[in-house]
N, C-alpha and C positions, 0 to 999 in steps of 0.2 A: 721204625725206620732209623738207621746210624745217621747220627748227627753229620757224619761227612759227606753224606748221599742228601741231607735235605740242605746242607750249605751248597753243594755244588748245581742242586736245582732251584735254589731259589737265586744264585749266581747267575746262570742262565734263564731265567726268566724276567731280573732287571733285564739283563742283555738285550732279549727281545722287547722289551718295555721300552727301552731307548735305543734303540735300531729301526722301532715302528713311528716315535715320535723325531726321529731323526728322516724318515722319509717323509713325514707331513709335514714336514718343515722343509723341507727342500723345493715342496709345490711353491710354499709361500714364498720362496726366495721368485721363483716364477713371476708371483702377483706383485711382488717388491717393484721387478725390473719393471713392468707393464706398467703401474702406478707411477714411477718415475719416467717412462717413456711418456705417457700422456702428459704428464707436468710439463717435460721441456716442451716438446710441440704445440702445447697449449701458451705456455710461456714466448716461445720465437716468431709463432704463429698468432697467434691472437690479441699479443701484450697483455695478458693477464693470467692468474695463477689464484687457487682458492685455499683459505687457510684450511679446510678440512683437507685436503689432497696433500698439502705441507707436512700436515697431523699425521694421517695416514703414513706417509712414507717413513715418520720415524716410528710408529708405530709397530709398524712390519720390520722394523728395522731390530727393534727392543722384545718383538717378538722371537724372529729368529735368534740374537746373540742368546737370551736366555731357555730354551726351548733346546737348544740343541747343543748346550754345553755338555750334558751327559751323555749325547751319541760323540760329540769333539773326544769327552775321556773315553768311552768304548773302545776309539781305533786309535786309541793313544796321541791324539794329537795336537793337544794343548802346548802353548810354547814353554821349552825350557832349556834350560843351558843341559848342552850333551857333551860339555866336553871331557868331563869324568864319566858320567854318565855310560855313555855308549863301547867305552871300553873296560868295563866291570863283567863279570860272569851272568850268570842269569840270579845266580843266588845273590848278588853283590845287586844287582839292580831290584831284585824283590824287595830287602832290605831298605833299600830307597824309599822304594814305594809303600811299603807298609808303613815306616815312620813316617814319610809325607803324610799318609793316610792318619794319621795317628794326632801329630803335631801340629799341622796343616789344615787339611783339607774340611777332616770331621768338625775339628772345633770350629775354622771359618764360615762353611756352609751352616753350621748351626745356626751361630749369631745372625746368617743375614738373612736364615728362614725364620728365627723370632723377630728379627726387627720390623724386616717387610713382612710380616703375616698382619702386624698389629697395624702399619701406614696403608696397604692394602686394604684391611677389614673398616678404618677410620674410612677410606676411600668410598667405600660401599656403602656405608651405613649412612653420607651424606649424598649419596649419587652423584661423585664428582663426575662434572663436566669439564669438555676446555673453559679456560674463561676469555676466548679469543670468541668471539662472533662468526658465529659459520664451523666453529671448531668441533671436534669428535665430541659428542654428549656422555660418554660412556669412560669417561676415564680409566674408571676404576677397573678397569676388564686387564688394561695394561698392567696397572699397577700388580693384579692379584697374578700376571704372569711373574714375578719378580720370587715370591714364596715357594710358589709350582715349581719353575724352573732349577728352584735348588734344591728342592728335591730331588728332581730327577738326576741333580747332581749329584749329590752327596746317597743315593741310590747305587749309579753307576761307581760311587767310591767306593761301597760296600761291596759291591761286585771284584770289583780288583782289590779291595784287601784279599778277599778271600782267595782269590785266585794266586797274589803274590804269596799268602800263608801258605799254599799248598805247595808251592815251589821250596818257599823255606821248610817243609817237616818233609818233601819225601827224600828217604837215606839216598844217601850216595851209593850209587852202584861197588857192588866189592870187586874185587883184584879178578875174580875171574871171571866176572861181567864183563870190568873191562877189556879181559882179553878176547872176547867175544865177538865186542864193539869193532 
């Protein structure tokens, strides 16, 4: 198999790896709003409110940010200043983004899959719980979303090097392509 044919499939199969965890994460924005709807009604309605349900809500909250940061880069829509940006070529903006990729993205996502893998696994290895009374027992579940999650990011960066790479090596069309065009 030509190395261009197994980068451009394994391209496309992060794709689908965070396309698929970008729609299982869109349920849970579902369960977010429903856990916060019950809060407040519980809260205006009852005068009370429970610190697992508080937990909870950030929970789901720390879940989606990180979980679905690699479908956010799939459809390109992470914030960034476009004012140079968006009026570049397509090879001018590949450029971008392969050195983004490069200087950025790789090394940061590194560091904070090493750091949180080891605050994560410390997490587990004591069974952290809240230490609020009533609180989530299971800490660590969050926490080891923190490592996962940047995976899937720095996945999804692997994905678009490759695809910005392939922007930047194919030739430019010659003189009578473009007259064709």
């Amino acid at each position: 198999m030509k190395i261009g044919s197994f980068l451009k499939k394994m391209a496309a199969g992060i794709d689908r790896c965070n396309e698929w965890t970008g729609r299982l994460v869109s349920w849970v924005v579902v369960l977010l709003v429903a856990v916060v709807f019950i809060d407040v009604v519980m809260r205006y309605t009852a005068n009370t409110s429970f610190v697992f349900v508080q937990e909870l809500e950030w929970h789901l909250f720390g879940f989606i940010f990180l979980m679905a940061a690699g479908y956010t880069l799939l459809y390109d829509q992470h914030v960034r200043v476009d004012v140079i940006y968006q009026r570049l070529s397509n090879k001018g903006q590949a450029w971008i983004n392969v050195l983004g990729c490069i200087f950025f993205l790789f090394p940061g996502a590194l560091l904070i899959i090493y750091t949180s893998w080891i605050f994560a696994w410390e997490s587990f290895a004591f069974l952290e719980g809240s230490p609020d009374p009533g609180g989530i027992p299971f800490r660590f579940i969050i926490k080891a979303c923190v490592p996962f999650g940047y995976v899937l990011f720095l996945l999804q960066g692997i994905s678009m090097f490759i695809r910005n790479l392939y922007i930047l090596l194919e030739p430019p069309p010659d003189e009578n392509q473009k007259e064709m065009l």
